[in-house]
Each structure stands twice: as structure tokens, then as C-alpha cells.
N, C-alpha and C positions, 0 to 999 in steps of 0.2 A: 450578215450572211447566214448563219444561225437561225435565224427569224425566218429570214425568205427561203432557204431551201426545207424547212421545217427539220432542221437535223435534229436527231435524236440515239441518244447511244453511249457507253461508258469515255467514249473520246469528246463528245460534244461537253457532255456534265464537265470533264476535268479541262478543257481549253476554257468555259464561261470561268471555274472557280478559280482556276491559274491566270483568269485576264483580271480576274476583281482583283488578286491579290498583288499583279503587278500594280495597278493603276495604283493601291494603297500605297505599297512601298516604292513608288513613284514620286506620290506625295508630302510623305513622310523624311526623303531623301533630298527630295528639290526645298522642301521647308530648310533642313537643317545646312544645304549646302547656301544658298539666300544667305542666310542668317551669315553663315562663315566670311562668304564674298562681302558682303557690307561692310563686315568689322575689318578684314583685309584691307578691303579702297581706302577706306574712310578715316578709318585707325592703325595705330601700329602696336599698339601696349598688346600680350601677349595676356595679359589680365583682363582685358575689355574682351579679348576673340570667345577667351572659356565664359564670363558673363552671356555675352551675346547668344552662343552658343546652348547655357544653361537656360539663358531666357525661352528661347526657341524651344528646346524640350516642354518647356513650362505652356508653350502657345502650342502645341500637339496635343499634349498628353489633356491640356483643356479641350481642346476642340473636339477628340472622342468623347469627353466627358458628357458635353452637352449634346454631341448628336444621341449620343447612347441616351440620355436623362429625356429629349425632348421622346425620341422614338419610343418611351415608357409609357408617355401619357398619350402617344398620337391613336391609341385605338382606346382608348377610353369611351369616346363620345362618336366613336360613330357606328354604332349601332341604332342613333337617331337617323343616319342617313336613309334617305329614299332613293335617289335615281342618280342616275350617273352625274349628269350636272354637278348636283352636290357634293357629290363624293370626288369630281375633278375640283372644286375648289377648295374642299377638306384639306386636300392632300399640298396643294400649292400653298394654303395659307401654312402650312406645318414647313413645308420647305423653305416660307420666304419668313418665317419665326426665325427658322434656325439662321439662316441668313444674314438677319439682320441683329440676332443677338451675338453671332460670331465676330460681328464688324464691331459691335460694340464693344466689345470686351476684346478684341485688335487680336482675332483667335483666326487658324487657316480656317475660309470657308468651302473652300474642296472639301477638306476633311471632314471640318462637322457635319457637310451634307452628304456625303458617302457612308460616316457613319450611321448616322440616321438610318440610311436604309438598310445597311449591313443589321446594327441592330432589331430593326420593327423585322424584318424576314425571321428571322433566326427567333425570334419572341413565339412567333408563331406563322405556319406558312399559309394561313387563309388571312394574314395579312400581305399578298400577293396582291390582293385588288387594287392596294393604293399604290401599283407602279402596274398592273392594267388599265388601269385610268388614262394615266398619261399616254400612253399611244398614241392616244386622241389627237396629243396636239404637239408629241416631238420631231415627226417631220419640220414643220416649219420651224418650231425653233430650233433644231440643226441648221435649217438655211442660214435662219436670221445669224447664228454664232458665226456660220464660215463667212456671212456679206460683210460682217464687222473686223473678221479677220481679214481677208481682204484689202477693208479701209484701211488697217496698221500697216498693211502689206506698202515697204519700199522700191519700186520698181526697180529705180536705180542701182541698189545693190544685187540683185539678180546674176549678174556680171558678174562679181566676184563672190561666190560663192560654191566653186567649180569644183576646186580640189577640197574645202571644208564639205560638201555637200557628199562628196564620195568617199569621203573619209568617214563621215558620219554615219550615211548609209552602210556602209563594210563594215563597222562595228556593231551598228547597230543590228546587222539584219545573224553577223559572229554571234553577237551575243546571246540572242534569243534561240536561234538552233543550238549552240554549242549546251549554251545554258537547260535547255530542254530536256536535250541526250544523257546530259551529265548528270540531273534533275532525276530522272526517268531512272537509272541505274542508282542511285540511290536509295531511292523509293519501292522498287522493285517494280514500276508498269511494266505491261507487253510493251514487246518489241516495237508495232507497228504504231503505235502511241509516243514513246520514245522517238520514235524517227521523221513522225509529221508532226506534232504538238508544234515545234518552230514553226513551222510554215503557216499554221492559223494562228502565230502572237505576229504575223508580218504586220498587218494595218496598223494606222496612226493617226490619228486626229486628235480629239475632242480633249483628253489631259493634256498631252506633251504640245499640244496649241494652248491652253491655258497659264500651264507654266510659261512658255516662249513668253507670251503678253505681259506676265506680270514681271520676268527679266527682263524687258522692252521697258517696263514702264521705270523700273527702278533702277537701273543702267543705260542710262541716255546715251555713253558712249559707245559701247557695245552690242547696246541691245537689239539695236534695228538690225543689227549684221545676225543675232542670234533670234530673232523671231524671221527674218527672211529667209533661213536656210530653214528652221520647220516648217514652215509654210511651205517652200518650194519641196522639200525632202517629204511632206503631207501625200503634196498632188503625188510623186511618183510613186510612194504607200498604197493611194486609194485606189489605182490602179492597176496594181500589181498584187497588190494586197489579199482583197478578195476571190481573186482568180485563185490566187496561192492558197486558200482558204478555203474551198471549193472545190479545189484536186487532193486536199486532205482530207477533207469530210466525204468525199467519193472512195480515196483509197482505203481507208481503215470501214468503211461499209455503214457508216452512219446518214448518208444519201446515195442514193444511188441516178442514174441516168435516167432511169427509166421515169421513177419521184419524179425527178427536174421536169423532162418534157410534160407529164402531166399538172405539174403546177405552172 
């Protein structure tokens, strides 16, 4: 939404920097809560859940390791880049490095690929180019992510998912205004930042659909009921979402009406 209405403004910068930072401790929270649920199901020694547990720290505290370490060497050698081309494969061979040395070493790869780019930004910001690159080509792999989601998608549970699905959204949508407000007074923002910041963390996709699949995949019992209700709690997200997002970024004055119709 950010992109398309071209917003710009001290509410836009702190909604991007408050959506990275959710997604992280998103992350980092859905790893260690995984870890707890396994040893729960699976075990009952109260010694194996703190192992488990300790393990899990050890597979975080890795996985920034190495986005951080790869993201040190990723602008080394491209200064030999020429044209875009190359510089979109630059950038993907660094991604699918990190990738695949995360699976190797059985480290989260959300993480180390977030990191990665949390790192190479912050190293320096004319390493921006190697996430302008990609535009090129994340539309369709957006498609491709949700046609796969989709595929996992149970129809049949759809049906029961009525009262988890409203219960869900009511916290969820609690949490992100209340938490914003509360956030906002804290911190000391203006007012009108404090009072819409929730309204532009409403969307949902792309993590909390990542998680959902990998709980799907390692709770067979459960999981199809909990990747159905994110999937279906998605679509009502994506639609309500950006609209919500979009009457925030118009009220605090970081687009306006007028922007919009000429874009």
C-alpha cells in the first residue's frame, strides 16, 4: 500500500520500521513457541521441554549469525556487476546461499533471510539496490506463494472455523491498536501516529501464512484447522487491510486524495 500510494512521511518511515520489527519478533516467538509445543506433544520430562527450549535459542541466535556473516560478504564483489540482470542474480544467489546453508545446519530460514537483509541495509544504505532488483520479479512470486497456499488450503474445514476465526481476528486486530496506543505513549509519538499506527499493522499474509504451513506441516493433528483459519482470517486481512491502511496514511497527511487520483 506504501509502494502504491507513494506515501512518504514521519508515519510511513515508523509503520515500515514497526512492521519489520513485528514480522522479526513474529519469528523469533513462533520459533521458540514450535520448539515448546513439540516437547509438550511429544515428551513429558520437564528436562527435555528446557533442552528443547535451550536448543531453540541456539537455532535463532544461529540463524542471525549467519544472515548477519553472509550479508558482510554480499557487497563485496559486486562492484563487478554491470546491468541489472546480474545484479538480480547476484542478489538471489546470496538469498538461496543463505537458504540453503540455514537448512543445513537445521537453523530458522525466515530468520536468516530477514536477517540478511536487516544486516546488508544498515551496513550501508546504497546497498538498497539489491532489494530494488527484486521488484522485478516479486509480484509473481507473491502469486506463486499464495497458489501454494491455497493448495495446503482444506476446504472442508472452512465450516468450522467460525468462532476460532472471530476470536482470532478480535485479538488480533485488540492487539495491534491497543498495543500501538500503548506503544505510542510510551515512546512519546504525536497523537495522530499513536491513534492510526494499528490501523496500517491490520494486513496479514506473507509471515503468519509461513508459520501457519510449517505448524500444518509438523502438527498433522491440528495443523490443517490452524493453517485454515490463517488463510481464511488472510483473505478478510487483505481486504480490509489495505483500505484500513490507506484511510491512515490519508489521515495523518502522508497521502493525500488528491496524490491518489493523480496516480
Amino acid at each position: 500500500v506504501v509502494r502504491e500510494y507513494k506515501a512518504k512521511g514521519r508515519f510511513t518511515d515508523i509503520l515500515l520500521g514497526v512492521v519489520a520489527i513485528d514480522d522479526a519478533w513474529c519469528l523469533i516467538i513462533f520459533a521458540l513457541s514450535l520448539a515448546i509445543s513439540k516437547a509438550l506433544v511429544f515428551h513429558t520430562s520437564n528436562t527435555f521441554v528446557f533442552k528443547v527450549i535451550f536448543h531453540s535459542l541456539i537455532e535463532i541466535i544461529g540463524a542471525l549469525m549467519l544472515g548477519g556473516l553472509i550479508a558482510c560478504f554480499a557487497p563485496l564483489f559486486s562492484k563487478f556487476i554491470r546491468t541489472q540482470t546480474e545484479l538480480l542474480i547476484y542478489t538471489l544467489g546470496f538469498i538461496l546461499l543463505t537458504t540453503g546453508l540455514a537448512i543445513l545446519l537445521h537453523l530458522s530460514v525466515l530468520l536468516a533471510n530477514m536477517f540478511l537483509g536487516t544486516v546488508l541495509i544498515n551496513i550501508n544504505k546504497s546497498n538498497l539496490e539489491f532489494f530494488d532488483v527484486l521488484k522485478l520479479i516479486d509480484s509473481p512470486l507473491y502469486l506463486l506463494f499464495f497458489v501454494l497456499a491455497g493448495v495446503n488450503l482444506e476446504i472442508g474445514l472452512l465450516k468450522g472455523i467460525g468462532i476460532t476465526g472471530i476470536i482470532y481476528i478480535f485479538f488480533r486486530t485488540t492487539g495491534k491498536t491497543v498495543g500501538s496506543v500503548w506503544g505510542g505513549y510510551i515512546v512519546k509519538v504525536e497523537e495522530n501516529i499513536r491513534r492510526y499506527l494499528g490501523l496500517g499493522l491490520l494486513p496479514q499474509a506473507g509471515v503468519a501464512l509461513g508459520c501457519a504451513l510449517i505448524a500444518k506441516n509438523d502438527f498433522p493433528e491440528v495443523g490443517g484447522m490452524i493453517f485454515t483459519t490463517i488463510v481464511a482470517t488472510t483473505v478478510i486481512y487483505e481486504l480490509i487491510g489495505p483500505l484500513c491502511t490507506k484511510y491512515a496514511l490519508q489521515k495523518v497527511g502522508d497521502i493525500t486524495i488528491k496524490h491518489h487520483q493523480e496516480i
